[in-house]
C-alpha positions in Angstrom: 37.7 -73.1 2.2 35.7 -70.2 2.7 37.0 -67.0 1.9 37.4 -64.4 5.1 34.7 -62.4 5.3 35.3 -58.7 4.7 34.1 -56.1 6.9 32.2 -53.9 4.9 33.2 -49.7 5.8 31.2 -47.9 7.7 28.8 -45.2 6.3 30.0 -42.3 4.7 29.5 -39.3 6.7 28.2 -36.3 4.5 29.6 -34.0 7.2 32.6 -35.0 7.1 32.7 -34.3 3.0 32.0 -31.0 3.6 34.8 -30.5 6.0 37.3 -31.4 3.2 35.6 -29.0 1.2 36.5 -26.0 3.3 39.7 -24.5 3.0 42.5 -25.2 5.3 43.2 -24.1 8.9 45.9 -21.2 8.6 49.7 -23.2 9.1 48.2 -26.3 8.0 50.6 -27.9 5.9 50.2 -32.2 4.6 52.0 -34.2 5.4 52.8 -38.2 3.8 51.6 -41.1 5.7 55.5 -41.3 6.9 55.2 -38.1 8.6 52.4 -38.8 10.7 54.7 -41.7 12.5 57.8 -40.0 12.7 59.1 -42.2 15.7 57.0 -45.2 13.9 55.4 -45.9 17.4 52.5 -47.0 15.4 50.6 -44.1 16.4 47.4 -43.5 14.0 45.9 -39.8 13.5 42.1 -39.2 13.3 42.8 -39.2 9.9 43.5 -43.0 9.8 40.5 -43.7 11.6 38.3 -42.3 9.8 39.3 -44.5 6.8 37.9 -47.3 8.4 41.1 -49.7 8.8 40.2 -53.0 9.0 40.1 -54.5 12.3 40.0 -51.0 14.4 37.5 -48.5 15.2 37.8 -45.2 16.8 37.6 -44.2 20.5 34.3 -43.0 22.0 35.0 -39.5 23.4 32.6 -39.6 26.0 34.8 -42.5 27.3 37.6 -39.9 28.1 35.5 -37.3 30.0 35.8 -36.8 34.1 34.9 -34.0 35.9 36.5 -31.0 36.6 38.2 -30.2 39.6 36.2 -27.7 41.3 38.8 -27.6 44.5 41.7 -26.3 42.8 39.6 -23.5 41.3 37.5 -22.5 44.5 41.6 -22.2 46.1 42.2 -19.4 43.2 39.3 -17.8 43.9 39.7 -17.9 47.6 43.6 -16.2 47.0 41.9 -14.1 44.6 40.0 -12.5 47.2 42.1 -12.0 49.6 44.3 -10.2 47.1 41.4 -8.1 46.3 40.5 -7.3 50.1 44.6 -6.2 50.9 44.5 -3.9 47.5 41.5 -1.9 49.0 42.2 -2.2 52.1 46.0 -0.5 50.9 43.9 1.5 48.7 41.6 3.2 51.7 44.6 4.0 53.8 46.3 6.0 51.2 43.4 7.8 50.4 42.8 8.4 55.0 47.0 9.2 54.8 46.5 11.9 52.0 43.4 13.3 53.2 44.9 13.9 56.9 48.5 15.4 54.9 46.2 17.7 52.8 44.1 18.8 56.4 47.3 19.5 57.8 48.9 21.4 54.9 45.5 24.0 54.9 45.7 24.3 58.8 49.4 25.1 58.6 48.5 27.6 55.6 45.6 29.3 57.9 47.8 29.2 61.5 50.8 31.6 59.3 48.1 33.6 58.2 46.5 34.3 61.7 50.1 34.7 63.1 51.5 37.6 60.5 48.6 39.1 61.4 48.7 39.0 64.9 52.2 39.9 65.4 52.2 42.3 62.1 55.1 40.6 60.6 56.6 41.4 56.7 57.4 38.1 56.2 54.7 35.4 55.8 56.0 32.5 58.6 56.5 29.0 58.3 54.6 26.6 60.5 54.9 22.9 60.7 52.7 21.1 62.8 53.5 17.8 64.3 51.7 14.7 65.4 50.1 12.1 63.4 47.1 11.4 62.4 46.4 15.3 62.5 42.6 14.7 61.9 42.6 13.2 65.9 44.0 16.5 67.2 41.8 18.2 64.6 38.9 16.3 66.9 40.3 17.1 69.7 40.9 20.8 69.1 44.4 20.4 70.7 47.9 20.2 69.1 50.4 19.4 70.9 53.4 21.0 69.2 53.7 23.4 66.3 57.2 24.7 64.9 57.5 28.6 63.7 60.0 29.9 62.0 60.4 33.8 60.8 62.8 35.4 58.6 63.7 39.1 58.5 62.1 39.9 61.6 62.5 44.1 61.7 64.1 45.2 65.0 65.0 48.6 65.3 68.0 49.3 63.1 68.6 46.1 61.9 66.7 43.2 61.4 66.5 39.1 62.8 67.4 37.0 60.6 66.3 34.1 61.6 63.4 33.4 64.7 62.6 30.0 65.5 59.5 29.1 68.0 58.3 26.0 69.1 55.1 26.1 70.5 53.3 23.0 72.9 50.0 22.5 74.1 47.6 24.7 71.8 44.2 25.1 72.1 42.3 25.9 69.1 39.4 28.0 68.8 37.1 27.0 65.8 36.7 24.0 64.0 39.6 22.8 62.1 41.0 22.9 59.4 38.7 24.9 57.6 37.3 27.3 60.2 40.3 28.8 62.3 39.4 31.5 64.6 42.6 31.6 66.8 44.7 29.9 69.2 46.1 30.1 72.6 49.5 28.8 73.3 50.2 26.9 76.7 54.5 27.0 76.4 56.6 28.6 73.8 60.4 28.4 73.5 63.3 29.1 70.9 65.5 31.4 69.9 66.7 35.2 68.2 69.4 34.9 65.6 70.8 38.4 64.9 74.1 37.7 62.1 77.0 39.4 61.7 76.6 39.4 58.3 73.4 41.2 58.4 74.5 43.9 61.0 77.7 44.4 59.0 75.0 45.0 55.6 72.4 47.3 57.3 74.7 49.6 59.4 77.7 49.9 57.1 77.1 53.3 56.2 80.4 54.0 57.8 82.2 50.9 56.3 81.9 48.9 59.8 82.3 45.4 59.9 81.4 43.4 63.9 82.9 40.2 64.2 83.7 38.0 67.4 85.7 39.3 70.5 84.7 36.4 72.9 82.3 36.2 75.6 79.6 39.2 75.4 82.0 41.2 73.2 82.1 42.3 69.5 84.9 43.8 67.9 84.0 47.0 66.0 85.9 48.0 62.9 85.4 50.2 60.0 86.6 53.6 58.5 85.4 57.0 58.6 86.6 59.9 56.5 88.4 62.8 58.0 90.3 65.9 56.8 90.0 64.4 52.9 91.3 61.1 54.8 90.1 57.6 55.4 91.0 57.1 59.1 90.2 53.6 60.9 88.1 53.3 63.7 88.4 50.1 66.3 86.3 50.0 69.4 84.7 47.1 70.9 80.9 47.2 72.2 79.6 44.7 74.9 75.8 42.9 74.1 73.7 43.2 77.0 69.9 41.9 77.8 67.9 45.2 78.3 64.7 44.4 79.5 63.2 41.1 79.0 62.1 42.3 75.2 65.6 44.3 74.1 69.2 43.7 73.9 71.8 46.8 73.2 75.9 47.0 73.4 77.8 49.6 74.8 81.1 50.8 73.0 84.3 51.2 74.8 87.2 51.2 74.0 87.7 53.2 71.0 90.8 53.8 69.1 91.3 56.2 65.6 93.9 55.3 63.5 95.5 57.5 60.9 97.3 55.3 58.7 101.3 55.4 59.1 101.0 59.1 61.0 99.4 58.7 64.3 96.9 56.9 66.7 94.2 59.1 69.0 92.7 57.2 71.8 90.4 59.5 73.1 90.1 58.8 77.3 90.7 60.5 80.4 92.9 57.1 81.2 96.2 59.1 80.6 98.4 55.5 80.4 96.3 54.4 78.0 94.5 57.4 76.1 95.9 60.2 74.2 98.0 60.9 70.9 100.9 58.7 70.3 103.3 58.3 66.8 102.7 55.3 64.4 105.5 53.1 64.0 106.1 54.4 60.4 106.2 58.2 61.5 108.2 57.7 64.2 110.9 56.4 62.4 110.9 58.8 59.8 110.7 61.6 62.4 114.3 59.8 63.6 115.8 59.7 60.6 115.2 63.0 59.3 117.4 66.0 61.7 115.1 68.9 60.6 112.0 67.0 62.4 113.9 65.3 65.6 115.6 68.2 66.3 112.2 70.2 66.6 110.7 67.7 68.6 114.1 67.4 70.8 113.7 71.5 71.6 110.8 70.7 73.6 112.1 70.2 76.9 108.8 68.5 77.9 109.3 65.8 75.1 112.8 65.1 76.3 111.6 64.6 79.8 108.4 62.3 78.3 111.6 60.5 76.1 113.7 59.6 79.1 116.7 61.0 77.7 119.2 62.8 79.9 119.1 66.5 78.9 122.7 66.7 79.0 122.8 64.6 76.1 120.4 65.7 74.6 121.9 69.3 74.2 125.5 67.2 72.8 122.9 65.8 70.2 121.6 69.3 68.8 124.9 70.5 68.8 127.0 67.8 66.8 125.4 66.0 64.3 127.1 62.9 65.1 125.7 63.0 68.4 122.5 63.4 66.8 122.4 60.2 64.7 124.1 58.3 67.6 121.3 59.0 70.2 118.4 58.9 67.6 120.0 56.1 65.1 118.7 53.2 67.4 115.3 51.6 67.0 115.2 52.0 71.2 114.8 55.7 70.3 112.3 55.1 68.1 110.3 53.2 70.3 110.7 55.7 72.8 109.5 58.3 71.0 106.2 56.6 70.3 105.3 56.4 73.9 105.2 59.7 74.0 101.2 61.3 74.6 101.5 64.3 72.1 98.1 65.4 73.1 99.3 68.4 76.0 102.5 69.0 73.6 100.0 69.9 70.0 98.0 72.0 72.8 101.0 73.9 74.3 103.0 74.1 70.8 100.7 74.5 68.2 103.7 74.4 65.3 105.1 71.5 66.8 103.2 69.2 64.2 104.2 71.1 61.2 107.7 71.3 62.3 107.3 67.2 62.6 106.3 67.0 58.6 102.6 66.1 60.0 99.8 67.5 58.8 97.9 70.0 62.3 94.9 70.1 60.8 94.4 66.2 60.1 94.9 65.5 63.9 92.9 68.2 65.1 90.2 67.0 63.0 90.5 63.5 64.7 91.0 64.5 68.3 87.3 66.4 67.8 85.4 63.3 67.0 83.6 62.8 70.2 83.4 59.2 71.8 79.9 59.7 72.2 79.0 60.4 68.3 81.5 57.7 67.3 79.2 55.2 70.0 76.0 56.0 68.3 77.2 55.1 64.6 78.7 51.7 66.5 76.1 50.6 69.1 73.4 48.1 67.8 70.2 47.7 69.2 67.2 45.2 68.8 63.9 44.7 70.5 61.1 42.2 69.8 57.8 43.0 68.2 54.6 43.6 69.7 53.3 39.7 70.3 50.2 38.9 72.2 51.5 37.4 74.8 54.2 37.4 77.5 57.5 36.4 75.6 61.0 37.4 76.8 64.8 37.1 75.8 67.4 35.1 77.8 70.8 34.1 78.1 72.1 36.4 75.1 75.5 35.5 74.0 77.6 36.3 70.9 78.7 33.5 68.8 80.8 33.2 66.2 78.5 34.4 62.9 76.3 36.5 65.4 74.2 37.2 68.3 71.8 34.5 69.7 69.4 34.7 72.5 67.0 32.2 73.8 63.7 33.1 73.7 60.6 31.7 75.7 57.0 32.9 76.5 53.7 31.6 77.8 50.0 32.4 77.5 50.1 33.6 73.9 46.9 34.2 72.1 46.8 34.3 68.2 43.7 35.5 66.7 40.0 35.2 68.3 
């Protein structure tokens, strides 16, 4: 029998002696011939073929090659694109949105300017112009609405605080945004804001403070100094439109107190003007028989009293008398109705004799209604403005005095 025949190994490769020569791949790590099976599947490494087992060769590589799949790359390039056209496309607008905020922003800065100017104001203004995109209306040359707003507008004796505008259907004159010349406004309407707070800051020389009376009416109050004494005034002024431009008040009304002595409503309205007793006064006057019974020898005072002179002559003469008919708090409140202005005229001691001071009250009853009006009344009236503008519907609110405001055929600028 003829022994098998034995394949002899292939070649020796010189390459491939030179690759174990070289030093090893960095994490390479050998490994038994156990390890290369670990599942014992029978699977053989590169390695093991390259030995030349008996019975086996290795794989031709070439018979594992196919193509590549163009179609699923030309789809990734095709999304690709499309990414690329949206991101510029986003990219573009962003840039268009800024570049037509930034137009607007210098046009805005330029329109303020040309309006302190025009209309000669302190305060720079603050204009916002509306519509989007602005760069169309830029083309056009028209805008259809811009808001103003002023602070601290000066007014005669006091000042605005707040103006607010809003002006439609501009026409501009130059080319925009870098070249404004002027502008003439179609329509303009808002509002005057005059505060309280304001009024009560600039004219409070005399310690005045205006708050709200209802309707058209403030009330007026504040103190004045008198004699070496800090007497209140209390009036109330009314706010009229005075022209189409102005509004002033007239002050009525007008009442001096002098704390816990007297009251002096100055008046020819003899039921509601004259010189009457403070609570305070006129019970101390009651209590006290020197002072009652000076006021009680003035047969004119009895009569204004109501008291029957019959009794009144029991009174001086018995003291108990006396405290019966003034003890009362009727009495009191009697005496205080009584106008004292004829009696200091016709009895010149008859203050003094009452433990109140003659030349405190005649200092009050000389303050004339019109001086006191002039340190009261408020007054404003618009600036200058190129244009027909005019105040309407003026009314006082709660924090101050607000009046619309509306115009036509303004022209800012060239």
């Amino acid at each position: 029998m003829r022994p098998p025949t034995r394949i002899p190994p292939h070649p020796r490769n010189p390459y491939e002696e030179l690759a174990q020569l070289r030093d090893p791949e960095p994490g390479f790590e050998p490994y038994g011939h156990e390890e290369r099976d670990p599942l014992g599947l029978g699977l053989k490494s590169d390695h093991d073929e390259a030995e030349g087992v008996v019975g086996e060769s290795r794989d031709d590589p070439d018979d594992n090659w196919s193509p590549p799949n163009h179609r699923a790359r030309s789809r990734f390039a095709a999304v690709s694109t499309v990414v690329k056209v949206a991101v510029a496309a986003l990219v573009c607008t962003g840039f268009l949105f800024l570049a037509d905020r930034f137009a607007e922003l210098y046009a805005q800065n330029k329109a303020a300017e040309k309006l302190q100017q025009s209309m000669h104001l302190v305060t720079r203004p603050e204009v916002d112009i509306h519509g989007f995109p602005f760069l169309t209306q830029v083309l056009d040359k028209h805008l259809d609405r811009v808001d103003v707003s002023v602070p601290d507008v000066p007014a005669d004796r006091v000042s605005l605080a707040e103006v607010h505008a809003t002006a439609k259907d501009i026409r501009i004159n130059g080319d925009l945004p870098s070249s404004i010349k002027g502008a003439v406004v179609g329509r303009m309407d808002g509002d005057v804001f005059l505060s309280f707070a304001d009024m009560n800051r600039e004219l409070g020389a005399s310690q005045v403070k205006f708050t709200d009376q209802g309707h058209d009416s403030i009330n007026v109050r504040g103190g004045l100094p008198v004699a070496g004494t800090e007497v209140r005034v209390q009036a109330k002024a009314h706010v009229q439109r005075d022209g189409g431009r102005a509004v002033s008040t007239t002050v009525d009304h007008m009442r001096i107190e002098v704390p816990g002595i007297a009251t002096y409503t100055p008046g020819r309205d003899r039921a509601h003007s004259g010189l009457r007793l403070a609570p305070a006064a006129a019970a101390r006057i009651a209590r006290e028989e020197n002072h009652i019974r000076a006021l009680l020898s003035v047969p004119s005072i009895v009569q204004r009293i109501g008291v029957p002179q019959k009794r009144v002559q029991q009174a001086l003469q018995s003291d108990d008398q006396l405290h019966e008919l003034t003890g009362t708090p009727r009495f009191a409140h009697q005496l205080m109705q009584v106008n004292l202005v004829d009696e200091v005229v016709a009895h010149p001691w008859l203050l003094q004799k009452a433990g109140i001071d003659p030349k405190l009250i005649a200092a009050v009853m000389s303050l004339r209604p019109p001086e006191l009006s002039s340190q009261f009344s408020l007054s404003f009236k618009l600036p200058k403005a190129p244009g027909d503008i005019s105040l309407r519907h003026v009314v006082v609110k709660k924090d101050g005095i607000r009046a619309d405001l509306a115009g036509s055929g303004l022209h800012l600028g060239k």
